[in-house]
N, C-alpha and C positions, 0 to 999 in steps of 0.2 A: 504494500500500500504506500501512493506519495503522496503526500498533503506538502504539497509546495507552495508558498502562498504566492498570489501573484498580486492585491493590491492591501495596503495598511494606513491607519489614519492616527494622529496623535488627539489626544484629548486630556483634559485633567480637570479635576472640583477640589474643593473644601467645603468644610459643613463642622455644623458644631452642634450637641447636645448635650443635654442635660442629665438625657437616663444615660447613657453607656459609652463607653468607645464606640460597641460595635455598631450601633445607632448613627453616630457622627459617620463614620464607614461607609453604611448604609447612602448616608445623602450625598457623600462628597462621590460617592458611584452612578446616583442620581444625577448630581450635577455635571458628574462627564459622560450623563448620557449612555452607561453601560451597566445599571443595576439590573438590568433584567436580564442577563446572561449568565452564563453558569464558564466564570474565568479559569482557565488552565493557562497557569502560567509557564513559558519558555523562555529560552537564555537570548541569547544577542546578534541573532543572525539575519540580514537581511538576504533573501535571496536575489538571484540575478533577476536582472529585467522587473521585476517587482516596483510599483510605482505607489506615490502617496495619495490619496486619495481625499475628499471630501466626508468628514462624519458620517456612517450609516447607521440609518435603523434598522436592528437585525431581529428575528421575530424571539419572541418570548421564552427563555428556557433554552436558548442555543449556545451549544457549547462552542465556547470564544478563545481562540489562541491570543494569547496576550504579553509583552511585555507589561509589566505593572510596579511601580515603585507607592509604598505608603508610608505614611508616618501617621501617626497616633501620638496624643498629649492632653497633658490636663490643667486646668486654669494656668495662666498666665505664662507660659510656655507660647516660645515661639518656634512653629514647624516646618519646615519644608520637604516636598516630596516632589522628586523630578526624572524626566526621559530628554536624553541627550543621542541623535541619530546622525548618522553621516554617512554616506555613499565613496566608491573606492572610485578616486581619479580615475582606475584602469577599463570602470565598467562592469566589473566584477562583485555585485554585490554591493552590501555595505551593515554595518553594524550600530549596536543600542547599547546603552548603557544607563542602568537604573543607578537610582540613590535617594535616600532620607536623613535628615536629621535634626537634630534640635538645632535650630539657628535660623542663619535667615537664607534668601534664594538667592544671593550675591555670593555666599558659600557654597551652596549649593551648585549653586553651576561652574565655579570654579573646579569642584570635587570632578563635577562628572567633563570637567573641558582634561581634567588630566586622567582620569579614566580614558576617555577615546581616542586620547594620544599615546596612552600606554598600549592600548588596543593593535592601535598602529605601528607602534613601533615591534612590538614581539613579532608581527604579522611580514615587517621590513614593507609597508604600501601605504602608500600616501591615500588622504581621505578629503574628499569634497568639505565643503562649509559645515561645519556643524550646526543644527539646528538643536533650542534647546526648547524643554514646555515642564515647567516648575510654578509649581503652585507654594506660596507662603501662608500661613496663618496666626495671630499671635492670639492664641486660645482669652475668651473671657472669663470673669470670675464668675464660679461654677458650672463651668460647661468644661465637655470634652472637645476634643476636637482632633479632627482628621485628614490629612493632604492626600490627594492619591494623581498621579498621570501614571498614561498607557499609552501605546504603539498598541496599537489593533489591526491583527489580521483578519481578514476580509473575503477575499475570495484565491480561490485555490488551481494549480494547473491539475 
């Protein structure tokens, strides 16, 4: 069996609640548009010819190849959760790189700008512009709160 994907779209939310993390979870998946899937998360591989795509609606309960990065936190905590993606000069594909952490998304995207250089370097292949899609949130008092982005697979050869 190949599940190759051939097109992918980046999305991200935050959300915040009261009852739980996994509440906050819940909306920030809401907010990017992909709570009604059933996510399987994969590693960092963009396939050849594979293009980025426009946000889809995918029908309810469909199992979703995903990069995904989250962060979870609770009052007055500041979060970030981010997808960093880049295409190979050669044509050949291109690669993602997830990341979270307590701080802000100036960190954040620094983390994942030398993540996709480290990527490239073990690889010895130079990498088109990086794109990055980082969500920030600096939690309220009493609430939780949740960042998530994803690279979403979409349709398959």
């Amino acid at each position: 069996m190949k599940l190759i994907p051939s097109k992918f779209f980046v999305t991200s939310g935050s959300a915040t609640s009261s009852v739980s993390p996994l509440n906050a979870f819940d909306v920030a998946l809401l907010k990017a548009g992909i709570s009604e899937q059933n996510l399987v998360c994969v590693s960092s591989v963009i396939p050849v010819k594979a293009e980025v795509t426009d946000n889809r609606k995918m029908p309810m309960g469909a199992v979703t190849h995903c990069v995904l990065a989250q962060m979870r936190g609770s009052e007055g905590e500041t979060i970030s959760a981010g997808i960093a993606y880049a295409m190979r000069e050669d044509g050949y594909g291109g690669y993602v790189a997830e990341g979270h952490l307590h701080g802000s998304k100036d960190s954040l995207e620094e983390e994942l700008r030398n993540k996709m250089n480290e990527m490239s370097r073990i690889r010895d292949v130079k990498l088109n512009e990086i794109t990055f899609i980082v969500e920030e949130l600096k939690i309220p008092k009493g609430e939780y709160g949740c960042c998530v982005a994803a690279l979403v697979f979409t349709e398959y050869e």
